[in-house]
N, C-alpha and C positions, 0 to 999 in steps of 0.2 A: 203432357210432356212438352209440347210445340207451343203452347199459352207460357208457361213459366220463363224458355229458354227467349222465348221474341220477348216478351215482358224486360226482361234483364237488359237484352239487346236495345233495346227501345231508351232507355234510363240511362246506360253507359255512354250509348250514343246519339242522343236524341236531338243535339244542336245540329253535329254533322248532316244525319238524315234527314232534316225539317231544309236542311238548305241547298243539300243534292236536290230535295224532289222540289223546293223552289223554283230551281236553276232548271231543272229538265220539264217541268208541268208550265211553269208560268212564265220564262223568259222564254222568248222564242227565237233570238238571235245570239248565235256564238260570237264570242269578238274576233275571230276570222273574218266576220261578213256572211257563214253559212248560214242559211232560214233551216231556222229547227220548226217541227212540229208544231201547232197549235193545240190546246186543250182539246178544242173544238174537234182538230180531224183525230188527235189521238182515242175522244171517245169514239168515236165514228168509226175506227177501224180495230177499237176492241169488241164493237156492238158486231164490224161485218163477218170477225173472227170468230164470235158466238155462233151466230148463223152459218157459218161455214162447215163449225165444225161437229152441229149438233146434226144436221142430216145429210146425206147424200142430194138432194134436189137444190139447197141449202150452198154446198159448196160449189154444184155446177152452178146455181146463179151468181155466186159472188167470183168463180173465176172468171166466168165468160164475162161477168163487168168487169174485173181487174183487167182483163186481155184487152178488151175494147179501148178501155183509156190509155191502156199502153199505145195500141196501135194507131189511136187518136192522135196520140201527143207525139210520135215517131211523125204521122202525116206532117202535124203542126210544123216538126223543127225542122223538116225537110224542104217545104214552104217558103218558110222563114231565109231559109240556107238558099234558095233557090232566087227570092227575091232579091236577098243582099249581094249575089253574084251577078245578077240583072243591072243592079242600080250601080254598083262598080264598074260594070263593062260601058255603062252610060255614060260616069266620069271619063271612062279613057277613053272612050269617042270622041266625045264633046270636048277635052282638055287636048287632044291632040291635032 
């Protein structure tokens, strides 16, 4: 029933759909300037979704790494935020 009805859909719309999945798999920048995806991590976090969701042990290791890099990357921009406040306050020192 689901072979026949995607078969059709596939033939009717096949130029469309070959250039959606162009655009979302293989370009990686919007013309905004946003960074889309890479192939690369898009496999990477259909493999970590596997493993998440096939066991309990599985999902506790791929959250606790989801959390970590969050709270990595939270450090990182706080850092960062913290430096460029520094090096501002340096300008109006030195400029004043």
């Amino acid at each position: 029933m689901v072979a026949p009805l995607l078969s059709r859909l596939i033939r009717q719309n096949g130029q469309s759909l070959i250039e959606k999945a162009v655009d979302t798999v293989v370009v990686q920048q919007k013309a905004g300037g946003e960074a889309r995806l890479s192939l690369p991590r898009k496999v990477a976090g259909a493999v970590l979704m596997k493993v998440a969701t096939k066991s309990v042990p599985g999902a506790i290791i791929v959250g606790g790494a989801l959390l970590a890099k969050h709270l990595h990357d939270r450090k990182k921009a706080r850092a960062a935020e913290a430096t460029d406040k520094a090096t501002a306050k340096a300008k109006n020192d030195s400029g004043a």
